[in-house]
Structures are given as structure tokens and as C-alpha cells.
N, C-alpha and C positions, 0 to 999 in steps of 0.2 A: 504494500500500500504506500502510497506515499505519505507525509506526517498529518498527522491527527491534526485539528484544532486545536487552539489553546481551553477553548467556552465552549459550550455546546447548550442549546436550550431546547428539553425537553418538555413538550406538550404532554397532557395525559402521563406527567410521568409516576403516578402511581400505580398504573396498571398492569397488567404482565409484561406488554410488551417495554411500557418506559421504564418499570423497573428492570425490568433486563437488561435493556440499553445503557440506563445508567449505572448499573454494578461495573457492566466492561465498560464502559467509558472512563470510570473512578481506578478502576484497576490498571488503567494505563496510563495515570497521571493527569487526566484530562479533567480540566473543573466544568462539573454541570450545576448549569441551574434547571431545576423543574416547576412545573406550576397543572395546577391541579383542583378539583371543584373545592380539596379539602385541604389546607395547609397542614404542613408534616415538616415541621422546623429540625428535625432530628435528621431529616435523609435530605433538606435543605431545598424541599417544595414549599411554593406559594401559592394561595389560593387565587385562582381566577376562573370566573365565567365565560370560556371563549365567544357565547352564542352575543356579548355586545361588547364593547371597549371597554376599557375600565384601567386603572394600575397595573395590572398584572402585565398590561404591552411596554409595561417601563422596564422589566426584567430581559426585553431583545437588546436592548443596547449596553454594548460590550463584548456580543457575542458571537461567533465565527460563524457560528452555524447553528441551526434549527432542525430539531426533527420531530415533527409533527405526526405522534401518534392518536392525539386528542378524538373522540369520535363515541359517537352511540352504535355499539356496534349488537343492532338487531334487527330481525327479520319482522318484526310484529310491530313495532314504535310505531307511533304515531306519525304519519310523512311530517307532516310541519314541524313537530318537535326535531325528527331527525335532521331535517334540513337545515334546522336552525344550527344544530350542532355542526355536523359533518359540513356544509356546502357554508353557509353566514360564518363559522368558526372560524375554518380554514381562508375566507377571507379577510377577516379579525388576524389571524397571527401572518399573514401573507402584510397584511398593510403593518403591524410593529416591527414585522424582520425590515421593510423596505424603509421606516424614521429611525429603527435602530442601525441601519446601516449592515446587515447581516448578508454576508457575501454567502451562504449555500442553504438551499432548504430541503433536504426530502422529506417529500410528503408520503406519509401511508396511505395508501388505496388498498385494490383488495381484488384478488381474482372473483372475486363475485358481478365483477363490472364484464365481465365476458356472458354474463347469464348462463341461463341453464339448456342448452340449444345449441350446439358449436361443435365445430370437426373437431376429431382425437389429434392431441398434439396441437393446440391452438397454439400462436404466439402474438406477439407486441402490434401486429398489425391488421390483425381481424379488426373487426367495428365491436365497440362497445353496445350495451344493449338495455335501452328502458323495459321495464316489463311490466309495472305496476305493478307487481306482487310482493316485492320486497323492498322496504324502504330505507333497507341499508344496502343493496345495492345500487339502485334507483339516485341515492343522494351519495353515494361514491360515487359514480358518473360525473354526476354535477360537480362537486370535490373535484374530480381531477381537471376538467374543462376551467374552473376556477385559477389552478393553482398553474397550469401552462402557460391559460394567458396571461399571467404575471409574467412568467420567464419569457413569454414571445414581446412584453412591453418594458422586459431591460428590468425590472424592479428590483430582484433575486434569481440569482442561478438555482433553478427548480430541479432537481428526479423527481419521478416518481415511483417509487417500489409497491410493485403489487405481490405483498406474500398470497402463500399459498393456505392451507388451516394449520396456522402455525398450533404445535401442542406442546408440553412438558411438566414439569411439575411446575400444579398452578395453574393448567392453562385450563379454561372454558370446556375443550375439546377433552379435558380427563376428567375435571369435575361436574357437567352437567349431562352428559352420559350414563352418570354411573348413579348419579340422582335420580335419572327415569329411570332406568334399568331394577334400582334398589323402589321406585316408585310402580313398576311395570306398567310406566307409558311409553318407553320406548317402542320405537315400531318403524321400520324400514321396507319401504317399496319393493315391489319386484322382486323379492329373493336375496335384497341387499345386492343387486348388481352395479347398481349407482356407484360412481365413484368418488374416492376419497384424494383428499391432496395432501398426504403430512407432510411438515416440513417440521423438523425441530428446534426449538426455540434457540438452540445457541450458534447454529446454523444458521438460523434468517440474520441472526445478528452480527452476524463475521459479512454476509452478504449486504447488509445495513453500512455496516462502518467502510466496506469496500464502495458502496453508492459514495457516501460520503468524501471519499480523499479520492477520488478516480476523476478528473479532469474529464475525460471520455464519456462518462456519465452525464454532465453537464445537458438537460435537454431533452433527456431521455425517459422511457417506461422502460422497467424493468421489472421483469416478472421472477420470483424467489421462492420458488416450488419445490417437490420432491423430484429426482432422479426419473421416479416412475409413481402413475398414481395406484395406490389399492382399492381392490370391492370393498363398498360399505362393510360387506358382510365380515371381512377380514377384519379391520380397524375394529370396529367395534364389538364383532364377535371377540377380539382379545381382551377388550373392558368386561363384555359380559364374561366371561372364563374366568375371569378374578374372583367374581364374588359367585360362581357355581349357578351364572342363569347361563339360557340361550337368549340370542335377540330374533323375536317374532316380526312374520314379514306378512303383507298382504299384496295384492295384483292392487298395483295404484290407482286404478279406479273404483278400489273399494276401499281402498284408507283414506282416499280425500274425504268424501263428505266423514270419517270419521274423525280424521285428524281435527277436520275444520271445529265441527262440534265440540270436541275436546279441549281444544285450546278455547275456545269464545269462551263456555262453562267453567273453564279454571280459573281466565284473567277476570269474568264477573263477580266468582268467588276470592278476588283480590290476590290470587297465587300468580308468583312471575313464572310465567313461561314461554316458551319459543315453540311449543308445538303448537304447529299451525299450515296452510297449505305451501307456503313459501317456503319451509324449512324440508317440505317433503319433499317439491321439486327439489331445492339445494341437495337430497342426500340419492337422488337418480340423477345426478349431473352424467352425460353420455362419455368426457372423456378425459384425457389428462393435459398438463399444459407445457410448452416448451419451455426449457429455460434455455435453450441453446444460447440466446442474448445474454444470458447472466455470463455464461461462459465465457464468449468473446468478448462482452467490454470490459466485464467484473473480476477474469479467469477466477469465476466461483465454481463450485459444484459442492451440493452435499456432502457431509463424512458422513452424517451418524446415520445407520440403517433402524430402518423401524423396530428390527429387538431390540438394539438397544437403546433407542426410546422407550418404548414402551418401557423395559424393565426399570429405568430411571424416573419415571414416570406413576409406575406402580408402586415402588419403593414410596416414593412422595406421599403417594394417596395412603401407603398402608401407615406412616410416620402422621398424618392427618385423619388418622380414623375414617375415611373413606370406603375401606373395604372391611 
């Protein structure tokens, strides 16, 4: 790579992915600031509301760079709420990088912006895709159209990095799996044929900080995926094999209207959750994504193969009373 930043300002950084980013950031001498809905003076976050201006855009200046993981990242949000966060946000920390003076931004996006409908092996130059069904991909779209034409009007030198379902200990993708699974609402389309995208958390992150100090990047989407994608039925048949279920599947035209039902009757009964029809097409996605582009401009590729995720990852859940 070539050298890191001196500053680095992390969006969202209490969340898996900011706190990840900022551990290695901190571990290679590099000073982060974070800011976050809840201030955490200990790990040296601020609180700010990206969805309107406020103080918290006073924490860009002095800072090399920006990386913008800040985001509502659901399938069921409410479109306006999400839009306010992910698309109004991301134009919120795009105008404090441009008065703070912040020479690189990557933004997180999200291979969700390819939708659910696309040739096997997609890469960086397919068309993005509204669908109206999910409003975290729906307003990534708009996020990333946001955050280019900054970089196409000179403001910040913009990437954008679309991981892939990044997982590890901590992530979303081990702990609300194994909540349905321990709940018996899990349920996967088709046989679990749908496919899966792991990427491993400290993986996306070596591919992050390569976005970040790579000149050639500059301008770019970059997609931060796995090697190769797995069946639903794999990925998460190994969450279920933890705690001794199977994951139960239907022909997806009879788990929709079930799913749908399901989730509407949960969220009225006040319970958060993501099942719902969006989340059923996301788990029948047709295919997997190229990272070929990571390769050439990033020379990234994966190390960690899915056992040993997963076993780093099970470890976690069993040290968290999850299994």
C-alpha cells in the first residue's frame, strides 16, 4: 500500500464495520476520529446526527480522509427514514469533508445496489437497479449517485466500495441468523439455492484500507466480495448445525405471502425484524459477483476461506452465549 493517513474520520464508527476499521487503523498508528448517533468518549467517538448539519461536521477538519460507513442498513425501514440517513447523510458528511478540506472519501455502498436479477459473475459495470422493495438498496443507489457526483465536481476524491455480506464475530450475518433459527422463523426459498456473498470482516478491511492509499482507486466502484459465492443453504445451514436445527425451505411462491404476513404481525407486535418479502428475494439472489476489479487496481483477493470464518465466528457466538 502506499502510507496510510495521518487522521482518518470514521462515520458510523461504532458499528461492526467502523469499529473494525478503526481497531486497524489504531493498530497502525493512525489517529481516528469517529462520530456516531451515541458518543463513546473512551474509543474517542462523537455524537452526531448525519440525517442534518450540526457540530459533529466540525470533526472533518484536520482530516486526511473519511470513511463513510454511517447508514441504516435495512430491508424493511421506512424509505424516507432510510433516505434521510443513507442518501441526505452521505450528502451531510460529503459537504464537511469538502469545508474541512479532506482530500479522500470512501464511501460504503453495498452489492445490494446490483439487485436481485443479474448475470452470474456481475461486475462494476452492469446498471444499478431500483426495485422498490428494499429501501436499503433502493437508497444505496441514490448514496452512491450522491457521492460520485461530488468526485465528478472536484469537491473530494471519492471510491466507492461495495462489500459483499461482510460477517465475523459481531456481524449481523452471525447474530440474527441464529436469533431466527433459535426463534424458528428462519426460512429460505427454493431449497436454499439462492446465493450467498461472505466476505470476512478483516478481509473487507485490508480491501478498505487498500481503497484508501491506492491513487488508482481514485474515481472508482469497487466491489469487495468473496472468491466465490455459497448456497444459502450452505452458509447458513452451518449457523443452523451449531445449535443442532436444520434451516427449513419452501418453493418461493409459497413463502412470500408467508414471509410477508410474518414480518407485518411481528413489526405491529413492536419486535424488530427483517423478515419480510425483500429479504426473501435478497436470500434467492441468482449469482455471484466479480471482484476481478478489486484485483487489478486493489491486487486484493480474499485469504480467509469460509471455515475459517465461520469457526472464528462460532467461537465468538459461543464466548457470547449465542449458541
Amino acid at each position: 500500500m502506499s502510507a496510510l493517513p495521518h487522521r482518518v474520520l470514521v462515520t458510523g464508527a461504532a458499528g461492526f464495520l467502523g469499529r473494525a476499521l478503526t481497531d486497524r487503523l489504531r493498530s497502525l498508528d493512525v489517529e481516528v476520529v469517529g462520530v456516531d448517533l451515541v458518543a463513546d468518549p473512551a474509543r474517542g467517538i462523537g455524537a452526531g446526527d448525519i440525517t442534518r448539519p450540526g457540530p459533529w461536521q466540525d470533526a472533518f477538519a484536520g482530516c486526511d480522509a473519511v470513511l463513510h460507513t454511517a447508514a441504516t442498513v435495512s430491508m424493511v425501514a421506512a424509505y424516507d427514514d432510510a433516505w434521510r440517513v443513507n442518501v441526505v447523510g452521505t450528502r451531510h458528511a460529503l459537504d464537511a469533508a469538502r469545508v474541512g478540506g479532506v482530500a479522500r472519501f470512501v464511501h460504503f455502498s453495498s452489492v445490494a445496489v446490483f439487485g436481485t436479477d443479474y448475470p452470474d459473475g456481475v461486475d462494476e459495470s452492469y446498471p444499478v437497479r431500483v426495485s422498490g422493495r428494499s429501501s436499503y438498496a433502493d437508497t444505496k443507489v441514490g448514496a452512491e449517485a450522491v457521492a460520485l457526483a461530488a468526485h465528478a465536481r472536484g469537491e473530494t476524491a471519492v471510491t466507492v466500495v461495495r462489500p459483499g455480506d461482510v460477517y465475523g464475530p459481531g456481524s449481523v450475518w452471525i447474530r440474527e441468523p441464529l436469533a431466527l433459527l433459535r426463534a424458528r422463523r428462519m426460512l429460505l426459498p427454493d431449497g436454499g439455492r439462492g446465493m450467498f456473498a461472505p466476505v470476512y470482516v478483516d478481509d473487507l478491511v485490508e480491501g478498505v484500507l487498500r481503497a484508501l492509499t491506492r491513487e488508482q482507486a481514485v474515481g472508482e466502484v469497487i466491489t469487495l466480495g468473496p472468491s466465490a459465492s455459497v448456497p444459502c443453504a450452505d452458509y447458513f445451514g452451518r449457523l443452523a448445525g451449531a445449535i443442532g436445527r436444520r434451516v427449513p425451505t419452501l418453493p418461493a411462491a409459497v413463502a412470500l405471502p408467508a414471509v410477508t404476513a410474518l414480518g407485518a404481525t411481528l413489526r405491529r407486535a413492536g419486535v424488530r425484524t427483517e423478515i419480510g418479502p425483500a429479504s426473501l428475494d435478497f436470500l434467492n439472489r441468482p449469482g455471484s459477483y466479480s471482484i476481478a476489479k478489486a484485483g487489478a487496481v486493489l491486487d486484493w483477493q480474499p485469504r480467509t476461506d469460509l471455515d475459517t470464518g465461520m469457526a472464528a465466528s462460532l467461537q465468538w457466538a459461543r464466548g457470547a452465549g449465542l449458541l
